[in-house]
C-alpha positions in Angstrom: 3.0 25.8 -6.2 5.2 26.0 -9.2 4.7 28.8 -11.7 3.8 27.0 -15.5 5.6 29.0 -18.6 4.4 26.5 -21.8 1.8 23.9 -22.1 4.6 21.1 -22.2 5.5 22.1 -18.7 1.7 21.7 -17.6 1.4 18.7 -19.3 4.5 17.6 -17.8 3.3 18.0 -14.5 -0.6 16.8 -15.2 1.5 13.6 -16.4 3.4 13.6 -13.0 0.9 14.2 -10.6 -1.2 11.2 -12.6 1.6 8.5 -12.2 2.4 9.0 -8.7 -1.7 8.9 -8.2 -1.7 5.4 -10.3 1.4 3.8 -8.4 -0.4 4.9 -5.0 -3.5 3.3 -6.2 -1.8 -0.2 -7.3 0.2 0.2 -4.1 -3.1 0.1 -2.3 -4.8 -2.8 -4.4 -2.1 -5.1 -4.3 -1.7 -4.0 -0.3 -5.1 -5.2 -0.1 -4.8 -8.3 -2.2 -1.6 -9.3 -0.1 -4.2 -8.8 3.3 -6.9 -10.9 2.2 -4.5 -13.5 1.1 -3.1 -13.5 4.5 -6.5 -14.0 6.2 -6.9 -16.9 5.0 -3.8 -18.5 6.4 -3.9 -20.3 9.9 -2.5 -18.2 12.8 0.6 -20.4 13.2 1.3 -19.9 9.4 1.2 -16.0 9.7 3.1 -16.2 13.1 5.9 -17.8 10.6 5.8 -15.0 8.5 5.4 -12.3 10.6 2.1 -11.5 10.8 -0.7 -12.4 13.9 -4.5 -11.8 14.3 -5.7 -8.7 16.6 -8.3 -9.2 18.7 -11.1 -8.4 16.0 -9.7 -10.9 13.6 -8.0 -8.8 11.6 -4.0 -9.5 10.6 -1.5 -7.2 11.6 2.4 -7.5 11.3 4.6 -8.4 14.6 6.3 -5.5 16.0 9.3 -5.8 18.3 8.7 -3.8 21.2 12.7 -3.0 21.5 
């Protein structure tokens, strides 16, 4: 933890701590948004792209076993 000296260097560090919490966030919404977009597209549709359906349904991306 880094030592603060003025109250523009703690706001300047509430400020950073609070945009990487909001891109994180919209990371995970629009992650999310992307996935239940995808379930809704027939298995050989998300084969095409990449994706296939686990055994409970849900989508998951290919992986090459290489």
């Amino acid at each position: 933890m880094t030592r603060v000296h003025s109250p523009l260097e703690a706001f300047n560090a509430l400020r950073n701590v609070a945009t990487a919490f909001a891109a994180r966030l919209t990371a995970g919404i629009q992650h999310r948004s992307t996935m239940r977009t995808l379930d809704r597209f027939s298995d050989r549709r998300l084969r095409d792209l990449g994706f296939e359906r686990d055994w409970d349904g849900t989508v998951i991306p290919i992986v090459d076993g290489k």
